[in-house]
Every structure is written in C-alpha cells, then in structure tokens.
C-alpha positions in Angstrom: 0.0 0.0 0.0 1.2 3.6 -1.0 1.2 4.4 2.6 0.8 3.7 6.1 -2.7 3.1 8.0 -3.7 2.5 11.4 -6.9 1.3 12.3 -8.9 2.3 15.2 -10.8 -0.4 17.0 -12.9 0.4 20.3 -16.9 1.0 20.4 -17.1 0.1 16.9 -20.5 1.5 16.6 -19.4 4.7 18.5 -17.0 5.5 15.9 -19.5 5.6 13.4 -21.4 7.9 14.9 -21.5 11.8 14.4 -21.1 13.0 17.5 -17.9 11.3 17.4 -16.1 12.5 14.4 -14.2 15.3 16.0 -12.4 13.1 18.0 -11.5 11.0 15.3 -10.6 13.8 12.8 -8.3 15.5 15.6 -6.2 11.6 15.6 -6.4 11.4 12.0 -4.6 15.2 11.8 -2.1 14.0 13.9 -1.1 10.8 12.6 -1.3 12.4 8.8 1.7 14.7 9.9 3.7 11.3 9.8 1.9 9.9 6.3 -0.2 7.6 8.4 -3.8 6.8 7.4 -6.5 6.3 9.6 -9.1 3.3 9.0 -11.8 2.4 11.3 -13.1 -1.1 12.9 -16.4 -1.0 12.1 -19.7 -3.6 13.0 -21.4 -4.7 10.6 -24.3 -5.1 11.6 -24.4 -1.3 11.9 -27.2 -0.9 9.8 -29.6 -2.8 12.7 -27.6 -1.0 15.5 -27.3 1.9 14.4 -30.0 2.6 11.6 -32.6 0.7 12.9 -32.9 -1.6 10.0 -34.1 -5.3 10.4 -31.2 -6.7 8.9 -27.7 -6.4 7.4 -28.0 -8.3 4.4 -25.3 -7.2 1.7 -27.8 -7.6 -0.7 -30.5 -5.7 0.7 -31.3 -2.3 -0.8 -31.9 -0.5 2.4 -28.7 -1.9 3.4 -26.7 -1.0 0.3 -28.1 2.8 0.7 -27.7 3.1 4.7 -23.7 2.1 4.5 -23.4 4.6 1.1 -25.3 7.4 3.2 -23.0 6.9 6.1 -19.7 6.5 3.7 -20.5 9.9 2.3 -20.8 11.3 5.5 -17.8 9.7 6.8 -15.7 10.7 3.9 -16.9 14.5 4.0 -16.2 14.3 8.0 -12.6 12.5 7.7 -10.8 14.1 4.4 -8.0 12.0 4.2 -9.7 8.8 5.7 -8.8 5.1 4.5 -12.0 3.1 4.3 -13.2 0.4 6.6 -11.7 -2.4 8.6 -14.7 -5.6 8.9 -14.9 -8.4 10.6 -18.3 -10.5 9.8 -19.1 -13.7 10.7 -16.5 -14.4 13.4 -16.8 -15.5 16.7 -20.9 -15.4 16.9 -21.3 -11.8 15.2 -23.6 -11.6 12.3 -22.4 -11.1 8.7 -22.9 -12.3 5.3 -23.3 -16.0 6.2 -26.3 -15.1 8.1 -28.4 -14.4 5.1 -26.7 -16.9 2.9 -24.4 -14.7 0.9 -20.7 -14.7 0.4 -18.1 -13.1 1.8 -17.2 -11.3 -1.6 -21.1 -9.7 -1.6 -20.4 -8.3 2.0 -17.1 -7.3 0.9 -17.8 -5.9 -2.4 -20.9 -4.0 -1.2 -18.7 -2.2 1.5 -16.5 -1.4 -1.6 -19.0 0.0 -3.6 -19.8 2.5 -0.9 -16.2 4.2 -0.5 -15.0 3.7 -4.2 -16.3 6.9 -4.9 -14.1 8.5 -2.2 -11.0 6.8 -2.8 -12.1 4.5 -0.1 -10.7 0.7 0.8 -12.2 -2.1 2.4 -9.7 -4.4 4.4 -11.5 -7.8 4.9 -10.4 -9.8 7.3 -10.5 -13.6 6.7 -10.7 -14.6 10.6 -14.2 -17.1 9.4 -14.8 -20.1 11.3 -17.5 -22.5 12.2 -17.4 -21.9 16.0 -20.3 -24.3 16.9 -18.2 -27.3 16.5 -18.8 -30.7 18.0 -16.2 -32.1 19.5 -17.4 -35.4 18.6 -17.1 -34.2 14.6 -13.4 -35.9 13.2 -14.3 -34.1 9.8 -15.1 -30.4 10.7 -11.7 -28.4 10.7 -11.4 -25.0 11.8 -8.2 -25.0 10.0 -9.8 -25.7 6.9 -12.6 -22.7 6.9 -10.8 -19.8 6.0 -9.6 -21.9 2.4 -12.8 -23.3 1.8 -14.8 -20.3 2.5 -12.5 -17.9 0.6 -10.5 -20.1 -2.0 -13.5 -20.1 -4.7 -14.6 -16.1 -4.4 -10.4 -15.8 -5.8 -10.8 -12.8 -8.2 -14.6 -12.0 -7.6 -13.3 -9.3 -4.7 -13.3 -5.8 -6.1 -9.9 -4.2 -6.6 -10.3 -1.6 -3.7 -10.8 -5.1 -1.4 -7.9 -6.3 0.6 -7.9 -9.9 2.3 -6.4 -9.7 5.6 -5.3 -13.0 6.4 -4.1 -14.4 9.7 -0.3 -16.0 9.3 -1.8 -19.2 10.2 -4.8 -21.2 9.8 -5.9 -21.1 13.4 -5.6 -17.7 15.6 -1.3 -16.7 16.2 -0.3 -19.8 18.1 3.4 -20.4 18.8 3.5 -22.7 16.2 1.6 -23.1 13.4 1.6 -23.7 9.6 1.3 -20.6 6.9 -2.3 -20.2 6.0 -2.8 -21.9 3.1 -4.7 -18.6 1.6 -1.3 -17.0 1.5 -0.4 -18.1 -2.3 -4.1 -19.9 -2.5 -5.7 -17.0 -4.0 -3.7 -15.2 -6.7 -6.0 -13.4 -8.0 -7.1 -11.1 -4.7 -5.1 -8.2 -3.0 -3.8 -9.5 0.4 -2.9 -8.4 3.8 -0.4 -10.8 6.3 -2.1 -10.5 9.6 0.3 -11.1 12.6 -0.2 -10.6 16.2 2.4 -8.5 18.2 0.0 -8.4 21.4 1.1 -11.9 23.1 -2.6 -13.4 23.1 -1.2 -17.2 22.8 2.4 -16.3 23.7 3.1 -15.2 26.9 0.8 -12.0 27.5 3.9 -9.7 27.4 4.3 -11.6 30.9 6.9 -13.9 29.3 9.6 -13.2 27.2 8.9 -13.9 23.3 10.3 -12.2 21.1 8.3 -12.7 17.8 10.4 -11.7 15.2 11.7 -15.5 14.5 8.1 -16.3 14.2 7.5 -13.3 11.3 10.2 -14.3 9.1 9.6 -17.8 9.1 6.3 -16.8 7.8 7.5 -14.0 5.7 10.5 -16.7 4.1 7.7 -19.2 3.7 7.8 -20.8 -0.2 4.0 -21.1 -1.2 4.8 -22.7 -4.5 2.2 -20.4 -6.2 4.1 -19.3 -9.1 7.6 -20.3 -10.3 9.7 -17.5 -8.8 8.7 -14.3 -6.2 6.5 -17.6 -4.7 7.0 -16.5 -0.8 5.1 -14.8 1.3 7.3 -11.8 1.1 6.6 -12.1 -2.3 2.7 -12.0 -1.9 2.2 -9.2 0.4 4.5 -7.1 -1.6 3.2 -7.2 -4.6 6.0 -8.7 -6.3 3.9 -11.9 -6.9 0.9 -10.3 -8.8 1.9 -7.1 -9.2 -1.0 -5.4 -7.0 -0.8 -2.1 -5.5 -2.7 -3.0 -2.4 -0.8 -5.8 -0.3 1.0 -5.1 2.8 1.6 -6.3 6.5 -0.9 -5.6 9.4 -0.6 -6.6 12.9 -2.8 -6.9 16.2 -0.5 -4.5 18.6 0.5 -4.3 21.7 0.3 -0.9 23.3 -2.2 0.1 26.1 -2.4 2.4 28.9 0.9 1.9 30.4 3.1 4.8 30.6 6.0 2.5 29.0 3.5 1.8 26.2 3.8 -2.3 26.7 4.0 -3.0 30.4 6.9 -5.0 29.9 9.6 -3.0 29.2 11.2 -6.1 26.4 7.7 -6.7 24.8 8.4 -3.6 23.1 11.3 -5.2 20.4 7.9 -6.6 19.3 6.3 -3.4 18.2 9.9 -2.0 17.0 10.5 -5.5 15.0 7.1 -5.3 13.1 7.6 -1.9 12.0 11.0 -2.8 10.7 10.0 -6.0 8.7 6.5 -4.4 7.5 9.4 -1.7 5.5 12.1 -4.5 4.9 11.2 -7.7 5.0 14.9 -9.4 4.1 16.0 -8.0 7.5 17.2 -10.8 10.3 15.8 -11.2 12.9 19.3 -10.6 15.1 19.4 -6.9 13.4 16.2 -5.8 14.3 16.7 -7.0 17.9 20.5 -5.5 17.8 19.2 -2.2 16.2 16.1 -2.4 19.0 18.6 -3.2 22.1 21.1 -0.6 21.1 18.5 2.2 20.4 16.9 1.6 23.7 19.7 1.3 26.6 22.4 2.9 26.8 25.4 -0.2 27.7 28.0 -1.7 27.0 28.7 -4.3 24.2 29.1 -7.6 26.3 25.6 -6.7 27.6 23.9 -5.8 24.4 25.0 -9.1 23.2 23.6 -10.4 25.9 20.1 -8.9 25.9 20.3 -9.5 22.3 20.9 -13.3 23.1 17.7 -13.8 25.5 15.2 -11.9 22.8 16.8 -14.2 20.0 16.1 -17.5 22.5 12.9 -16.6 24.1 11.0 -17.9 21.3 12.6 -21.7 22.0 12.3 -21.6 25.1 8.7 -20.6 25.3 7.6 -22.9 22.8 9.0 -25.9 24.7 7.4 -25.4 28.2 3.8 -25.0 26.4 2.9 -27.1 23.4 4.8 -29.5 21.7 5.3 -29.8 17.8 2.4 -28.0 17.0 -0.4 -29.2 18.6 -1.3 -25.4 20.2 -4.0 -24.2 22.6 -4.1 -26.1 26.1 -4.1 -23.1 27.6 -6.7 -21.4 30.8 -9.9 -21.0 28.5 -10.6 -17.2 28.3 -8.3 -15.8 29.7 -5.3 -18.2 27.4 -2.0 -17.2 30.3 -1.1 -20.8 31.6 -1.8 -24.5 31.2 -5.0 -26.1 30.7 -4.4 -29.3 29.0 -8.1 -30.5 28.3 -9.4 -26.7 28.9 -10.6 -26.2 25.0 -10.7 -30.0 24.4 -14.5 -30.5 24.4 -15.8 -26.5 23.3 -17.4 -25.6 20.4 -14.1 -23.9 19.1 -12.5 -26.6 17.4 -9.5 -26.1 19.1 -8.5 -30.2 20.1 -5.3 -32.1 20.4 -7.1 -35.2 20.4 -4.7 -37.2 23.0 -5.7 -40.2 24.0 -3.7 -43.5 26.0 -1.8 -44.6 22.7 -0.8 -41.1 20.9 -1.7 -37.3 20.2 -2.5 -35.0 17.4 -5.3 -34.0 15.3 -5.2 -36.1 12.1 -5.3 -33.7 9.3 -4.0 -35.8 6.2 -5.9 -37.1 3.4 -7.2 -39.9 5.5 -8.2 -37.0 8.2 -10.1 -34.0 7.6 -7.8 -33.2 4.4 -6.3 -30.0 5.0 -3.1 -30.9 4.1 -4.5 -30.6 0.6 -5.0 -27.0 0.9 -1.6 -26.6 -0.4 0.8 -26.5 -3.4 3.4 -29.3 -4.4 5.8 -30.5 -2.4 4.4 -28.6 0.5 1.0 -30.6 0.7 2.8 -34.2 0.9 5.3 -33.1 2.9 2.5 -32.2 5.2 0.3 -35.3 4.3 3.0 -37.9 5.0 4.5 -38.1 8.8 7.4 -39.5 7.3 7.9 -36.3 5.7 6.0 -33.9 7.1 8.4 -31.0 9.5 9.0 -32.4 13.0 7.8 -28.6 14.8 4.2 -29.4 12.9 4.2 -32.8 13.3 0.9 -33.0 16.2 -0.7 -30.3 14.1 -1.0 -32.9 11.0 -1.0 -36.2 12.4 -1.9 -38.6 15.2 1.4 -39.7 16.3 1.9 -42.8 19.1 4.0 -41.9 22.0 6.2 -44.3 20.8 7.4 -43.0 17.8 10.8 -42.4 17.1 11.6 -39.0 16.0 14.6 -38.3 14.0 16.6 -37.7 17.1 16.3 -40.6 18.2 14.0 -39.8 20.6 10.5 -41.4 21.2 7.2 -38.7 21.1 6.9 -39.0 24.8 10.1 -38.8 25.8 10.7 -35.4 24.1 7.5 -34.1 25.3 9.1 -34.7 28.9 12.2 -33.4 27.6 11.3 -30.3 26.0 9.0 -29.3 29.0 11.9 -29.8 31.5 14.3 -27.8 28.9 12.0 -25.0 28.4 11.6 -24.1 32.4 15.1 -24.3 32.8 15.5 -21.6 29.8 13.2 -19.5 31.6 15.3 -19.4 34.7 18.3 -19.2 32.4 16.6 -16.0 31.2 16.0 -14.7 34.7 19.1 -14.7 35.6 20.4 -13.4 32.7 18.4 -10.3 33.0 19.4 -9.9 37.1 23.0 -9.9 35.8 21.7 -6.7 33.6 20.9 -5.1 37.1 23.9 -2.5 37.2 23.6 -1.5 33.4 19.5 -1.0 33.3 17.5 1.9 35.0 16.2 0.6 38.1 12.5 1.4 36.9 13.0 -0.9 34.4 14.7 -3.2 36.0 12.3 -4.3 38.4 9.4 -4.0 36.5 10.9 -6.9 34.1 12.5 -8.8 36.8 9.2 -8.8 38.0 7.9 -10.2 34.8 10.6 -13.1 34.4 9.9 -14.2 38.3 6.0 -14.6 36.8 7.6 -16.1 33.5 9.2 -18.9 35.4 6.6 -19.7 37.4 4.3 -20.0 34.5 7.0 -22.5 32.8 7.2 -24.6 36.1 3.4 -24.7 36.0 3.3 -25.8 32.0 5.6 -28.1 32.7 4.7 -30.3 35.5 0.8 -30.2 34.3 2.0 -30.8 30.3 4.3 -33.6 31.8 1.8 -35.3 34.4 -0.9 -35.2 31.9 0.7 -37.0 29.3 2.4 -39.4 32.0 -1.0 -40.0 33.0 -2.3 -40.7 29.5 0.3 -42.6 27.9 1.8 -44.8 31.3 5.2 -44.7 30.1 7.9 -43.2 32.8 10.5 -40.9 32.0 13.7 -41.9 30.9 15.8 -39.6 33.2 13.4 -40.7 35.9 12.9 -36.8 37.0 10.0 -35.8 38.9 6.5 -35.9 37.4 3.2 -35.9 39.1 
C-alpha cells in the first residue's frame, strides 16, 4: 500500500457515529503529519444498531443505501480517511453468512460504498464455524478460512484487501502458513500477525516474535515459479497489485511504557521494521532495538540480544509440543489447561488419548493438508515427511514414535518441558545480571515479569508432563520428577 494506516478499533458502533467525528478527525490530523492513514473497525451489523434496519444483508437495498449514506458522511467528516476495517461472521457476530451470501457480496458492497471516495475495504478472513462438536473428526477450523475464501479468488473488487491471519488457526506459537497466503492469486492481500502476546506469553513472558515473522514471511507457497514466498505476496512482487502489505494486532495500552513490559516492546519496533524491509534478520532488528533503547556496554547488548533471539525456543518448549497449540486457561489463554478447549465448540482439540496425540489432518483426516501447493502438501500429508515442529498439528502420532533424534514422542515431550523451564530461569538470571547497566525502573518492572515467567513455565511443565504421564503410562527416561 502507498502508505501507512492504522486502524482504530474500540466501540465500533461509537466510531460511526457523528457526534464522534471530531475526535477522530483530531487523531487522524495528527497521525497524517507522519503519512499515516487512519481506518476504522467498524460492525457490521451497523445498519440494525445503528440505523434501525431489520437486517444487514449485503444484498438488501436498504442496506446497500444506509452504508453509502453513512460512507459519504464519513468521507466528507474524515478528508484524508482510508475506508473500513470488517470483521463479519466471526466469533458469533452476524455477517454475510447469516443471510446466505458470500463473503465477496459483504465485501464488495462495503467497496462500492467508499470507491467513490478513494475508499478501501480491508476484509479480514478470521471465518470459522465456532459451533463445533467435538465429537465431529471431519469439521476443521483450520480448513474454513480456504474453503470459504478459495472459490470467491478474483470476484473481490480491486479496492478489497484480504487480511489473512499467518496461520490457519488464531497466532499460536507454532503453526503452519495459511494456506490462503499463495491460494488466492488473484485477490489483494494483507499478512495479519499478532504482536500483542494473546497465545504467547501475554507480554508476561519473554517472546520475542520476530523469529516467528520471518519464518512466515521466508515461507515458499509454490504459487508461481519465482517471487512464490510470502514476502513475495504481500509485496506485490507476486501479482503485481498495488494494495498488499503487512498488518498486525498490537501491543500498546495504557501503560506509561506503552507495553508493560519493558522487552515486549522489540515486538512493536521489529514489526515496523520487517512491515518496511522484509529481508532484514531477525538478530538486526533486535541489535538495532537493544542498542536504540539502553544505553550499555557491548558484552551486555550481546547479551540482551541473546535472551530476545532464544525466548522464542524456550517458550515454545514449556507450552505445546510440535504443533499441537492451545491447552491453555480457556478465556483468559495465560497458563496451562491441557483438556481446557478440548471439548468447546471452538474446534480447538489435540485429540490425546492413551496410545498417541494429534489432530489427524491428512488425506485420510479431515484433508487440510491438501489446501496446499506441491511438495508442501505431501510433505505435510505424509508423517514421514511432514516438519517435526508441525508434526501434532498434521498427524496422530503414538508416544512411541521415534523421532529423527532418536527420541521417542513421549520422551521429548518430557524433555522439551523440563528444557524449556530451565530456559526461563536461564533467562531470569540473565536479566538480574543486567541489574547494574539498566535503569532501576526498568529493572524491576521486568524482573518482576521473568519471576512470573518462570513460574508460568514450572506450571506448563509439571501439568503438560503429568498429563501426558497420565495418559500414555510410560515413565520418564531420566526418571525426574512428574506428578
């Protein structure tokens, strides 16, 4: 996109209404000093909530003229303004599904009302059945977003942009690359990432993301014979589109320090730097971050530079192995909760059982391996093949099977929850060696954090561990503690 936007989520109907556009205008001055954009969040079932309408069908002509006479006044209110942010049919809010339409007409109508102003919708592609049965072995939240976008590929209008989460579920620590990245190639689209740590430590923990956005942004699609990653996509260089870019769920709030913890902000700092240069590393962004924001010596940026580039290891082995994702507190998703999503309507399972774990997801499952292009969807099919880190997330695996260390299933599960506390304490003490070259605010408002941070870890560990014991009845080899 020709320049940068920021989106404004809150009371989304609020920020539709009159009343409220000087307060948006007066944000949208300021931000335009620095070439920034401003978009809005907006319901849409506005037309009901606000306009009194009995429905917000896209196709409806009542509809179609309440969200044109409330473009043109939000246009002649906002000069300057970006167009619309949606998110329909997520989650239990209404949207085009409701009345049997397609995303596209929802889309497209929304982009009929702000063409004339210059106006863009950004679409985001967070759709899911979320009254799953647990019982169901077919339905696949992973598979909605494909199967409910995948055949609408061209029918978007050109002032519509797909924003599309970076993987196929909502920003766990470990996921695939949404197969809609490459799918459609005929459709402007956004890469959606999530700076705020939802899944990932709630900017309690130390998780530096960066790692996690270039392994996404590196990621070969196989969608065309060259400029194939997902760099590529949200460039433009695949297509050749105008609108594509990077978005991301931040991670500011009230605080005075913007992100409570002091070291969530290389987060924010490392998306703005990839969203302009993607081919950056991940260890220059957090050098650049480090060095711009304390002032000391080399031996210690290296080593502040160290825990950021580890944190992402180490929290991914104390919480959930190869893949698999979720077991986390339901709602409020800080801390273990092995079985706490295991039988909701989300379709969020690991699907353990006494011989083996893992959600079978192969041609012989629910077949959303076959989302993707050659090699990358019998890689995935096959567990022969398929990457180790996704293993759980493709396939039911026994506890006895052998990974390519060597290693049986269990006995890495034990191993990798055992390595990944004692990371977090590594990283603890790491950061109270620090304590002479940091400001003493700082200090202790992180040190705070990690002594939370390894808590956490001891408590994903011995429940992860003791659970699975529990399941599978096969000890530990290093015959360490488990409950």
């Amino acid at each position: 996109m020709s320049s940068t936007t920021l989106t404004l989520k809150g009371r989304l109907l609020t920020l539709l209404q009159t009343d409220f556009f000087d307060k948006v205008k007066e944000l949208g001055d300021v931000f335009a000093d620095y070439g920034i954009k401003l978009y809005l969040s907006i319901n849409f079932a506005a037309p009901i909530e606000l306009g009194g309408l009995e429905v917000c069908d896209p196709l409806d002509e009542d509809v179609i003229a309440w969200w044109q006479a409330k473009s043109k006044e939000v246009f002649e209110k906002l000069p300057g303004f970006g167009g619309y942010l949606v998110k329909a049919d997520s989650e239990g809010r209404p949207g085009p599904f409701t009345y049997g339409r397609t995303q596209a007409d929802g889309a497209n109508m929304l982009a009929d009302a702000v063409a004339p102003y210059g106006g863009i919708i950004i679409w985001r592609c967070f759709v899911y059945n979320c009254t799953q049965d647990w019982r169901d072995y077919k339905t696949d939240r992973a598979r909605a977003g494909y199967d409910y976008f995948k055949d609408f590929d061209g029918e978007y209008h050109d002032n519509v942009i797909l924003q599309i989460k970076n993987g196929p579920m909502d920003f766990q620590i470990r996921e695939p690359i949404s197969p809609l990245l490459g799918g459609l190639t005929k459709t402007n689209q956004l890469l959606e990432v999530q700076i705020a740590q939802e899944y990932t430590g709630h900017q309690i923990d130390l998780c530096y993301l960066m790692p996690m956005f270039k392994e996404v942004l590196d990621f070969r699609t196989y969608c065309s014979e060259k400029n194939d990653t997902v760099a590529d996509i949200v460039s433009g260089r695949t297509m050749g589109n105008k609108l594509a870019g990077m978005a991301a769920v931040i991670n500011t709030g009230n605080d005075f320090n913007w992100t409570g913890n002091d070291l969530a902000a290389a987060n924010l700092y490392g998306f703005g730097r990839l969203a302009y240069n993607t081919e950056l590393s991940s260890e220059e962004i957090a050098r650049e971050w480090v060095a711009l924001t304390f002032d000391m010596d080399k031996a210690s940026e290296d080593k502040l530079v160290d825990m950021l580039m580890r944190s992402r290891d180490i929290y991914e082995k104390y919480t959930s192995p190869l893949g698999i994702g979720w077991m986390v507190t339901p709602h409020e998703h800080y801390g273990p909760s092995v079985d706490g999503y295991e039988y909701s309507r989300w379709g969020t399972y690991h699907r353990a059982d006494h011989k083996g774990i893992g959600v079978d997801r192969s041609d012989k499952g629910t077949g959303y391996a076959q989302q993707y292009y050659e090699p990358n969807a019998s890689a995935y099919n096959d567990p022969e093949k398929c990457p180790e880190e996704l293993l759980l997330f493709f396939h039911h695996i026994p506890y006895t099977w052998k990974l390519k260390s060597g290693k049986t299933l269990i006995q890495y599960i034990y191993d990798s929850h055992f390595e990944g506390e004692e990371g977090a304490e590594k990283l603890a003490e790491d950061w109270n060696s620090l304590k002479d070259v940091v400001d003493p605010d700082v200090f202790a408002r992180v040190a705070e954090r990690f002594e939370l941070q390894v808590a956490n870890a001891k408590e994903w560990r011995d429940q992860v561990n003791s659970y699975f014991y529990r399941k599978s009845d096969i000890a530990d080899e290093q015959g360490r503690k488990i409950y």
